[in-house]
C-alpha positions as a Markdown table, in Angstrom:
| # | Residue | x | y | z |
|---|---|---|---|---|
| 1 | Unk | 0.0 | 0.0 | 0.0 |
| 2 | Unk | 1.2 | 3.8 | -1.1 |
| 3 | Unk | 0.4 | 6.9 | -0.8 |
| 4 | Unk | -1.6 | 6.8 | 2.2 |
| 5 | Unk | -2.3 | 10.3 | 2.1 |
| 6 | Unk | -4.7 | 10.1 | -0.3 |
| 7 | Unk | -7.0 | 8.5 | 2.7 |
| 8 | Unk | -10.0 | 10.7 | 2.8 |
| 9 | Unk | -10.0 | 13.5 | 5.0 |
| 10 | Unk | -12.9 | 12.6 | 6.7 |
| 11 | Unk | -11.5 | 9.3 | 8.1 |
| 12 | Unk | -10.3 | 9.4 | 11.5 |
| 13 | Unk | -7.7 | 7.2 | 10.9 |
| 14 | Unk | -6.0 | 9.1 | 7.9 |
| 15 | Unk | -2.5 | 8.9 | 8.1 |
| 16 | Unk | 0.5 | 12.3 | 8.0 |
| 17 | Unk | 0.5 | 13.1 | 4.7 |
| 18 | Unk | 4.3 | 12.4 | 4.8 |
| 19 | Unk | 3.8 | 8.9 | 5.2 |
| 20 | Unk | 4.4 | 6.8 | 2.2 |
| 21 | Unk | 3.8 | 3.0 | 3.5 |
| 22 | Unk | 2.7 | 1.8 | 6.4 |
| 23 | Unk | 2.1 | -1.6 | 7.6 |
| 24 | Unk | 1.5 | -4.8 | 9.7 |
| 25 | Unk | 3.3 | -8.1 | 9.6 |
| 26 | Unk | 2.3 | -11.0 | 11.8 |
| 27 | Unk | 4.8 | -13.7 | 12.0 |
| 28 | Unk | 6.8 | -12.7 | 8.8 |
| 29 | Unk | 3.5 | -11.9 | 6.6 |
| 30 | Unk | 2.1 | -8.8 | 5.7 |
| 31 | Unk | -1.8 | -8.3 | 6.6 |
| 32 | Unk | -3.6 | -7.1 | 4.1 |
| 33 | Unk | -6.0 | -4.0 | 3.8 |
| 34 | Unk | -5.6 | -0.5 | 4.1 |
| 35 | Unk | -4.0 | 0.0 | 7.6 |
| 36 | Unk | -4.4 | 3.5 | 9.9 |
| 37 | Unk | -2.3 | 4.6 | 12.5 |
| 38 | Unk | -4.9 | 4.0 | 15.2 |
| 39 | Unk | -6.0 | 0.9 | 14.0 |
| 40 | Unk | -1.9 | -0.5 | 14.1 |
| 41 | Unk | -2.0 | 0.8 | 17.8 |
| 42 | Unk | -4.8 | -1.5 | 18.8 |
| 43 | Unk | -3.6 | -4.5 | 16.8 |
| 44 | Unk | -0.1 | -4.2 | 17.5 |
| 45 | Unk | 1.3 | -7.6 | 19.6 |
| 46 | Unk | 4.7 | -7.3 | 19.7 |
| 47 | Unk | 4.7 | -11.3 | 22.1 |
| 48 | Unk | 2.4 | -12.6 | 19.0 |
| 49 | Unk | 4.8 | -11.8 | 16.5 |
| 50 | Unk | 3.2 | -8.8 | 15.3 |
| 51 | Unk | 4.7 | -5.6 | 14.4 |
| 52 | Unk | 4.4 | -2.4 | 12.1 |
| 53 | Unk | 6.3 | -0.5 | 9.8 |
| 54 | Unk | 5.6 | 3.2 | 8.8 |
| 55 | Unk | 7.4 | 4.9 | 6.4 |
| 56 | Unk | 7.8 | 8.7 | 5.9 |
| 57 | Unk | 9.9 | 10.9 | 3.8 |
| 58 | Unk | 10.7 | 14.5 | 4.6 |
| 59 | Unk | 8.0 | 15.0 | 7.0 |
| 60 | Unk | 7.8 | 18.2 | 9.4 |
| 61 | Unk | 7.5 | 18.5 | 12.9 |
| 62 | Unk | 3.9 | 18.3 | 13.2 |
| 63 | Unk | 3.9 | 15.2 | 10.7 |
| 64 | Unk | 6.5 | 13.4 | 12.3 |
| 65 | Unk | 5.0 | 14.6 | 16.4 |
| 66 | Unk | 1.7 | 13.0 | 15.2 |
| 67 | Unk | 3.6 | 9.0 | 14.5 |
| 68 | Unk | 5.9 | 10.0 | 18.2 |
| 69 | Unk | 3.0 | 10.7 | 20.3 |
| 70 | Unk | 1.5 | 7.1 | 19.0 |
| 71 | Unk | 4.6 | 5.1 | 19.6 |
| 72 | Unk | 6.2 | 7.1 | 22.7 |
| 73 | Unk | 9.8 | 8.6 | 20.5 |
| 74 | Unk | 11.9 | 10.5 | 22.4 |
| 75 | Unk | 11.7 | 14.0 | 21.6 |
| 76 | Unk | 15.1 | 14.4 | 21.0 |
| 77 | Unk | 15.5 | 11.8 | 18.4 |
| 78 | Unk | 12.5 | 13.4 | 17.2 |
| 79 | Unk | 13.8 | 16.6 | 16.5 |
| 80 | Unk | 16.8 | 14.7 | 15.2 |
| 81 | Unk | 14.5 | 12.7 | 12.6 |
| 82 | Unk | 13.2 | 16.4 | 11.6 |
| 83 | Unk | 15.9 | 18.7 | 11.1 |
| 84 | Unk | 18.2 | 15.9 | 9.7 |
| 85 | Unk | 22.2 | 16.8 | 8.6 |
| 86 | Unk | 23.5 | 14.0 | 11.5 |
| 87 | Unk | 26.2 | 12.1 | 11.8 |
| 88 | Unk | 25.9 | 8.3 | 11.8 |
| 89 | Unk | 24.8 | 7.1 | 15.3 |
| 90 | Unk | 22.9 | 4.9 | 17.4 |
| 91 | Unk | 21.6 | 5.8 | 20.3 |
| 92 | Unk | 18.9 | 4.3 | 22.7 |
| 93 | Unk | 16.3 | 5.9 | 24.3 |
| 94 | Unk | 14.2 | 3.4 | 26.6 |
| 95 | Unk | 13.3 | 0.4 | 25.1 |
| 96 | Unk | 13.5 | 2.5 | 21.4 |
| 97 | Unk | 16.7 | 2.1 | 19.4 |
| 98 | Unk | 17.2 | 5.1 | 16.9 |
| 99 | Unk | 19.6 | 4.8 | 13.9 |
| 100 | Unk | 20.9 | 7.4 | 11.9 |
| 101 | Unk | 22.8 | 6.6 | 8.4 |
| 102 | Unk | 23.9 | 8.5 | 5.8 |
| 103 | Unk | 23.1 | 7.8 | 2.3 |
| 104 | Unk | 25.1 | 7.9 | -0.8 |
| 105 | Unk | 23.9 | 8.8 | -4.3 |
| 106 | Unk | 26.5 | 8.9 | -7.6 |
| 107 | Unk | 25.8 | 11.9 | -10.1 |
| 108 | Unk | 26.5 | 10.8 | -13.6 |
| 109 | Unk | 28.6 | 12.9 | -15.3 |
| 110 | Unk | 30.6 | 13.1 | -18.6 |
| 111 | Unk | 34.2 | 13.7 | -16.7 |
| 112 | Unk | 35.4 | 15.1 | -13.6 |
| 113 | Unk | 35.9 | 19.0 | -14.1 |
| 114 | Unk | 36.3 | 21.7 | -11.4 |
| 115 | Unk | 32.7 | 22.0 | -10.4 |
| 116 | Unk | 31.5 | 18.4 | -10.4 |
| 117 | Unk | 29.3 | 17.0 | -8.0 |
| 118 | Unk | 30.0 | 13.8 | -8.1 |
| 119 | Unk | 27.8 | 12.6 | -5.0 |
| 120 | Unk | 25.3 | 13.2 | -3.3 |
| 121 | Unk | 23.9 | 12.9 | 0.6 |
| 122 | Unk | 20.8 | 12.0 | 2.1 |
| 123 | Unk | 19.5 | 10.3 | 5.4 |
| 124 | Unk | 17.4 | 7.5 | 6.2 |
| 125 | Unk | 16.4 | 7.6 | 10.4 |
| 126 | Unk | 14.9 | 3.8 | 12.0 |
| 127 | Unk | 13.2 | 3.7 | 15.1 |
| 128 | Unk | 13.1 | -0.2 | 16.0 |
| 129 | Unk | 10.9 | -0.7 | 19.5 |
| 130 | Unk | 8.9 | -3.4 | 20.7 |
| 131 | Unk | 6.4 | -4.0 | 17.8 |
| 132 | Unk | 7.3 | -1.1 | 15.5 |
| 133 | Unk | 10.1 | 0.1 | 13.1 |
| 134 | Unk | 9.9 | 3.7 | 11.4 |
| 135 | Unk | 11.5 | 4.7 | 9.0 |
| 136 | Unk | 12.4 | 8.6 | 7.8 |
| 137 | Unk | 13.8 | 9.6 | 4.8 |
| 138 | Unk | 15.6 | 12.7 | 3.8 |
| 139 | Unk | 17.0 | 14.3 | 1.1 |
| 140 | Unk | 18.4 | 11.9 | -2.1 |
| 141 | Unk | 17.7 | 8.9 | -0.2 |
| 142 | Unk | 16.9 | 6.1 | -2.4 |
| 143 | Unk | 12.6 | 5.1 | -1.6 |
| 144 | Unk | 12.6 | 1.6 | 0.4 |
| 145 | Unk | 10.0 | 0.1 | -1.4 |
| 146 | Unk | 12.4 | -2.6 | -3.0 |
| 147 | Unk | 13.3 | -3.1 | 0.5 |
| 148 | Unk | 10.2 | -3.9 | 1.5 |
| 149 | Unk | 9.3 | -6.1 | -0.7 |
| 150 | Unk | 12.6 | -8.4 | -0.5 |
| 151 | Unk | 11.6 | -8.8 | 3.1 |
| 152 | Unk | 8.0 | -9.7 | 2.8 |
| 153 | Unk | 9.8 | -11.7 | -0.2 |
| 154 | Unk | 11.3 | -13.5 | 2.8 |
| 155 | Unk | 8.7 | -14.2 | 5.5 |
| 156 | Unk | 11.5 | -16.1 | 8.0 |
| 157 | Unk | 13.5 | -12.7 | 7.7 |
| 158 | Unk | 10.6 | -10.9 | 8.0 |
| 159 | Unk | 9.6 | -12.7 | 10.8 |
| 160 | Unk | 12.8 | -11.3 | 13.5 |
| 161 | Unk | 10.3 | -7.7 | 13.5 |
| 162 | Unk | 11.8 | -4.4 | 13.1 |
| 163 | Unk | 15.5 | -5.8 | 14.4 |
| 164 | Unk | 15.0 | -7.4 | 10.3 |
| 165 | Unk | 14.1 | -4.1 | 8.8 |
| 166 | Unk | 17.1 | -2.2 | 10.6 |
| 167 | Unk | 19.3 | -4.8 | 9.2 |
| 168 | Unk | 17.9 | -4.7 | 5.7 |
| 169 | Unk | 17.6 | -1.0 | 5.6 |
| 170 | Unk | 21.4 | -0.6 | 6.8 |
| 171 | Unk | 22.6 | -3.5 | 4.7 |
| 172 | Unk | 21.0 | -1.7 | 1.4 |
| 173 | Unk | 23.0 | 1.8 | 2.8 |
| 174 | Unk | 26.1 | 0.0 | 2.9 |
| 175 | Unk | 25.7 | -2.0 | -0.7 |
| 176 | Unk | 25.1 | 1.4 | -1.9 |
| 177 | Unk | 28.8 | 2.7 | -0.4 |
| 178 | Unk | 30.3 | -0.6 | -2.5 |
| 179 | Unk | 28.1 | 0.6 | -5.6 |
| 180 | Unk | 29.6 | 4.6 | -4.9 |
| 181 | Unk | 33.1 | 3.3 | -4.8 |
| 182 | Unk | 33.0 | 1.7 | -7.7 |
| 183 | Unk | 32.2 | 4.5 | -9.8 |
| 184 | Unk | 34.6 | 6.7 | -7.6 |
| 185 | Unk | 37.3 | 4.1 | -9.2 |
| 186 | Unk | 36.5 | 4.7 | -12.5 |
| 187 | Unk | 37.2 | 8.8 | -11.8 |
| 188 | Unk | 40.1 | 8.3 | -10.6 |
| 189 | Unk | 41.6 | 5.9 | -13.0 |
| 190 | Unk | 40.3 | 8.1 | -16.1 |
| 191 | Unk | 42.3 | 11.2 | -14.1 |
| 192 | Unk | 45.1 | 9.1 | -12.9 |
| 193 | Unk | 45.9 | 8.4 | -16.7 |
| 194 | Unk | 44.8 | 11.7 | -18.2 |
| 195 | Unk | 48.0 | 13.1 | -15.4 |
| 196 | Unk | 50.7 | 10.6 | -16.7 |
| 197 | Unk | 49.5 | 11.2 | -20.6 |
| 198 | Unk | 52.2 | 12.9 | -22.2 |
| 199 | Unk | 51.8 | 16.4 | -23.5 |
| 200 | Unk | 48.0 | 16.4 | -22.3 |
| 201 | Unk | 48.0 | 19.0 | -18.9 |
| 202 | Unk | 45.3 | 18.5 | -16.6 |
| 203 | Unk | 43.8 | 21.2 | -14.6 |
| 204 | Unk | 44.6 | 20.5 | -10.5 |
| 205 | Unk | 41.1 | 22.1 | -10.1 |
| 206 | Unk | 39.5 | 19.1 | -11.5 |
| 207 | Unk | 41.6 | 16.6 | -9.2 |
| 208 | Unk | 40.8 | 19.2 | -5.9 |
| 209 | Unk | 37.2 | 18.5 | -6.7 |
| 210 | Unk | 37.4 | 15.1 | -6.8 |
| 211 | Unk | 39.3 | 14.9 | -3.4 |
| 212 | Unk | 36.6 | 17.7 | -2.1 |
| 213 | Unk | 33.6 | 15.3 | -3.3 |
| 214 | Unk | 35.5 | 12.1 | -2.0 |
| 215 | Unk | 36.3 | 13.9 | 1.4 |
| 216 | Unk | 32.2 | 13.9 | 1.4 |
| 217 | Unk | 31.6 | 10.5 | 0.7 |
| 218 | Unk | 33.9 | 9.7 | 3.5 |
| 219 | Unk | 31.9 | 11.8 | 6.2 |
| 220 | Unk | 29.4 | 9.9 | 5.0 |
| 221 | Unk | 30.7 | 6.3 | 5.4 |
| 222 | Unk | 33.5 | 6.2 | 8.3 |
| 223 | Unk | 31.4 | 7.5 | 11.8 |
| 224 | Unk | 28.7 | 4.3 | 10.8 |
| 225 | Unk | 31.8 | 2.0 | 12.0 |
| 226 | Unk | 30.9 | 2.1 | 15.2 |
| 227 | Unk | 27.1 | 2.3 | 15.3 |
| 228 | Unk | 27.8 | -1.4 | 13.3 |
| 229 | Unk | 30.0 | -2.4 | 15.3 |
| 230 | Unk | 27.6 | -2.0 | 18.3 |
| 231 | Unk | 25.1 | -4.0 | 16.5 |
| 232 | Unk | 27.3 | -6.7 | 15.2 |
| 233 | Unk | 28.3 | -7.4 | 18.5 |
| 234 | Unk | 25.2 | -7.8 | 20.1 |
| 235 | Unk | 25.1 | -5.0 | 22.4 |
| 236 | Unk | 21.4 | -3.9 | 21.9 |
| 237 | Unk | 20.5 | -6.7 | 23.9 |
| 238 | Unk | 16.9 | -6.9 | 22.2 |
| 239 | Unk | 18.4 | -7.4 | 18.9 |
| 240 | Unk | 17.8 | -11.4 | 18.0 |
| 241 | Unk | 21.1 | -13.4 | 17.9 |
| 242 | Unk | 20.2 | -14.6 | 13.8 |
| 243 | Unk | 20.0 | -10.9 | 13.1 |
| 244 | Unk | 23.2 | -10.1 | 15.0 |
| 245 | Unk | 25.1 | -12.7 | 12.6 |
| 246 | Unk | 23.6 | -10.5 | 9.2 |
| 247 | Unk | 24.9 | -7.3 | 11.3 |
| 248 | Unk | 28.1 | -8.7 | 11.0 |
| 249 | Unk | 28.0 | -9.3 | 7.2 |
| 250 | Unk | 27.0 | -5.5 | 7.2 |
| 251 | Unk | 29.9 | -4.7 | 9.5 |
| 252 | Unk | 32.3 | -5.9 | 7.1 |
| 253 | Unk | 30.9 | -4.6 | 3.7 |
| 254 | Unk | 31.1 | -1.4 | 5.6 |
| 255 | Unk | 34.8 | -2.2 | 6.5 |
| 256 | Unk | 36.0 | -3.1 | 2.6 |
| 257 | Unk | 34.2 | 0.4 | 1.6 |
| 258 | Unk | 36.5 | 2.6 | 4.5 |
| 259 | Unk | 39.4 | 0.6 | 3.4 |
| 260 | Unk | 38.6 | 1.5 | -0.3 |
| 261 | Unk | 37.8 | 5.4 | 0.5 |
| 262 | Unk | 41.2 | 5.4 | 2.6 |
| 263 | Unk | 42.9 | 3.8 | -0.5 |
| 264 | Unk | 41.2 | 6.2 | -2.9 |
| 265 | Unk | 42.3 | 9.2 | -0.8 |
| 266 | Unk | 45.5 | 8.7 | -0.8 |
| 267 | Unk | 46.2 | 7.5 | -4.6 |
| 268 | Unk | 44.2 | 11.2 | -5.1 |
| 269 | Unk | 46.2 | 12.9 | -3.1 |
| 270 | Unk | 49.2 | 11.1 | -5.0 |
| 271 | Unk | 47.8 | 12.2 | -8.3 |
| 272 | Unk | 47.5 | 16.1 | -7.2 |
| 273 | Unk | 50.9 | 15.8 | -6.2 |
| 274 | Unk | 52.1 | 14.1 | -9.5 |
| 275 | Unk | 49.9 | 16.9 | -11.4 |
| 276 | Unk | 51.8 | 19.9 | -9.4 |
| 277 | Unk | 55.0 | 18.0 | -10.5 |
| 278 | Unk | 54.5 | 17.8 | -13.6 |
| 279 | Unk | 53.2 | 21.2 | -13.9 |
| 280 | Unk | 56.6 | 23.0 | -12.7 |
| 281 | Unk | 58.5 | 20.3 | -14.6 |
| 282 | Unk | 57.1 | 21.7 | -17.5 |
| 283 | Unk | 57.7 | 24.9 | -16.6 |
| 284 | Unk | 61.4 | 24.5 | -16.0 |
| 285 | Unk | 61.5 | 23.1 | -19.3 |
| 286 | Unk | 59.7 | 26.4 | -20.8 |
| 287 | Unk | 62.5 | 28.6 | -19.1 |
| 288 | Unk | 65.1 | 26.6 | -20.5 |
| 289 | Unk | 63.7 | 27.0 | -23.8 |
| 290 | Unk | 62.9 | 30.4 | -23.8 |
| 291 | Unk | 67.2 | 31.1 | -21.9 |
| 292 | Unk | 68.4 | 28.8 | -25.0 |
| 293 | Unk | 66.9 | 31.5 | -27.5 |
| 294 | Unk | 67.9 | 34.1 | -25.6 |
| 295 | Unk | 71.3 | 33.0 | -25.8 |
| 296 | Unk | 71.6 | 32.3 | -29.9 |
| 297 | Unk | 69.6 | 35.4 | -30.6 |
| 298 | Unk | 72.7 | 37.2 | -28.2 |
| 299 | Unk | 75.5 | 36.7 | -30.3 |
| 300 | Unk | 73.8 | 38.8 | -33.4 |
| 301 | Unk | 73.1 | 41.0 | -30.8 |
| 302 | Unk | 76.0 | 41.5 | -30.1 |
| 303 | Unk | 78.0 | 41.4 | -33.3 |
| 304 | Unk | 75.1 | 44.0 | -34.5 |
| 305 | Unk | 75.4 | 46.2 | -31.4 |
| 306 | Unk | 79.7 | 46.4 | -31.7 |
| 307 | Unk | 79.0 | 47.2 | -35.6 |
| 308 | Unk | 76.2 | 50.0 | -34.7 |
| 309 | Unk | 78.6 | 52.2 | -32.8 |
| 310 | Unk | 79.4 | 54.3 | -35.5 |
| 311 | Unk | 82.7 | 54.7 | -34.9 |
| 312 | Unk | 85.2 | 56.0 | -37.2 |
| 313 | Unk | 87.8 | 53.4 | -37.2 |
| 314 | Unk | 86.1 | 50.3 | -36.7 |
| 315 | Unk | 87.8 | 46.5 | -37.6 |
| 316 | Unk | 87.3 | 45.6 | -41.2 |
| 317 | Unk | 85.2 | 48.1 | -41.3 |
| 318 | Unk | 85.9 | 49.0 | -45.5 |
| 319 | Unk | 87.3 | 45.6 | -46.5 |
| 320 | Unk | 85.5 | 44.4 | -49.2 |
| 321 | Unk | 84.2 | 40.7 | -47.5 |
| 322 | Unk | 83.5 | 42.3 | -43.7 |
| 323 | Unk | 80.0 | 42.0 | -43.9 |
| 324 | Unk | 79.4 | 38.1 | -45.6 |
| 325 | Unk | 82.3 | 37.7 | -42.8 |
| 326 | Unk | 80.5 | 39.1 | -40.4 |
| 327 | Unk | 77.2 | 37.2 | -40.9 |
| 328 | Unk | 79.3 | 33.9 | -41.7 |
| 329 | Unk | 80.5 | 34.0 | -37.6 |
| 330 | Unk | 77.3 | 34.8 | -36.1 |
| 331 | Unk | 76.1 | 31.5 | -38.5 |
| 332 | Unk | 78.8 | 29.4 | -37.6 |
| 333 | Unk | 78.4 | 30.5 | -33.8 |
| 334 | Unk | 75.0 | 30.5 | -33.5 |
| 335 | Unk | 75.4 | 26.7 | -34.8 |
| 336 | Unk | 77.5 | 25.7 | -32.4 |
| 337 | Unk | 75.8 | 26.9 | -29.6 |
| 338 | Unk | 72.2 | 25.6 | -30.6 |
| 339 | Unk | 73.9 | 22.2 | -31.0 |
| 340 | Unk | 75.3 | 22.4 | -27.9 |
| 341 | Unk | 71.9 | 23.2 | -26.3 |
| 342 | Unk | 70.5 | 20.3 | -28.1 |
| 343 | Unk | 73.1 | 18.0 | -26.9 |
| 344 | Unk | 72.1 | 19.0 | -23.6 |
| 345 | Unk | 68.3 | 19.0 | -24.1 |
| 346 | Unk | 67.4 | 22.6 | -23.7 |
| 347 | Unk | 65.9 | 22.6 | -26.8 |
């Protein structure tokens, strides 16, 4: 069932408008019919195997204070789940656990330049209590529907309660960091070769914004270590054993994608480095070009200036072969000189 907020307004069990699913599973298995938020609070049996999910996306303080008031939140993850731009965290507030993660979302693009964005961040919030999980999405999030229905796909998953939809939620979060890094790869090989291409200059803006938007992705990813780590190890004590084991499974994925961000900043930072290299390399080897024709075009100079005095008695100054003479040295020198510079690759 979607778009609950098209429930008639006359019904009083119409739902937030911000809600875009909402739920009840019993034993793994998703009852059917149209499902209102009082009518989940009277058939909610968390003992019986019975729970709820309610999904909302981007909804406002009065939206989001009309779901708390039903299921007891705390108001402070409350006002955390409406004003979003957290940090990765668990936290517990009575018998509620309240997870924040960060979502990742790649922006196509042709190449990198100097004002790519190159990713993008959204939220997803879970409140997991005794026969409830809530979800709150923010910004690019990706929609949970498919979510959804690969659990209720899987009725034995299904059937652990919201500790399941925690687990599936943050284990779709952290496939997504995989995905992100993959593409991130491909960036930085196409820049890493565009830098050691020879006579093809690459802008250090271009590689700065790729470190800038990769320095996002990893604000994103590293601080969900230990909110995973938590769960993997069992510490919420109301979090089933079988789930625990999946936690783990997320707790490494997580772990390859921080080792890969790590490894990506680094070989970035190389590349900017290499890039500024190369970039005075080349422009030593401009200045010794433009020193090497300042030295041939100084011997004619010269010889020119000496001969431009207009001095009376001046050498060979009225014999017959002083000028060929004249322009036969500054040949023969100039020669000798530019060979020399070649010889020594200035030129």
């Amino acid at each position: 069932m979607t778009e609950l907020s098209k429930h008639s307004s006359d019904s009083s069990d119409a739902l937030p408008a911000a809600v875009v699913d909402c739920a009840l599973y019993e034993d793994g298995e998703r009852i059917p019919g149209r499902v209102g938020l009082d009518s989940i609070l009277d058939r909610i049996e968390p003992g019986a195997g019975r729970f709820a999910w309610i999904g909302l996306y981007e909804p406002t303080a009065e939206q989001l204070q009309h779901v708390a008031d039903a299921f007891g939140l705390h108001p402070l993850a409350v006002e955390d789940a409406v004003h979003a731009h957290q940090r990765p965290k668990l936290e517990r507030y009575g018998d509620t656990l309240f997870l924040v993660l960060k979502t990742i979302v790649y922006c196509d693009h042709e190449e990198v330049t100097a004002t790519s964005e190159i990713v993008d961040t959204g939220e997803i919030m879970v409140f997991a209590g005794p026969g409830f999980a809530i979800t709150v999405r923010h910004g690019s999030a990706p929609p949970l529907a498919a979510v959804r229905r690969r659990l209720e796909a899987d009725p034995d998953q299904l059937g652990h309660g919201p500790a399941a939809v925690l687990h599936a939620i943050a284990d779709m979060v952290v496939d997504h960091y995989l995905d992100v890094a993959d593409a991130f790869q491909i960036d930085i090989d196409t820049l890493e070769g565009e830098v050691f291409a020879p006579d093809r200059p690459v802008d250090p803006a271009r590689i700065y914004q790729l470190k800038r938007e990769l320095l996002e992705f990893k604000r994103a990813v590293a601080p969900l270590a230990g909110p995973l780590q938590r769960l993997a190890s069992g510490t919420p004590a109301d979090i089933p054993a079988s789930v625990t084991a999946y936690l783990r499974d997320v707790a490494d994925h997580h772990q390859r994608a921080t080792e890969r961000i790590i490894g990506f900043d680094e070989l970035v930072a190389g590349i900017l480095n290499a890039s500024t290299a190369q970039l005075s390399v080349r422009q030593n080897s401009d200045m010794r070009r433009i020193s090497a024709m300042a030295a041939l075009i100084a011997v004619p100079t010269m010889v020119a200036g000496v001969y431009g005095m207009n001095f009376e008695h001046m050498p060979e100054l009225t014999w017959r072969y002083g000028y060929p003479a004249v322009l036969t040295v500054i040949a023969v020198v100039c020669t000798l000189i530019y060979r020399a510079l070649r010889r020594n690759k200035w030129l």
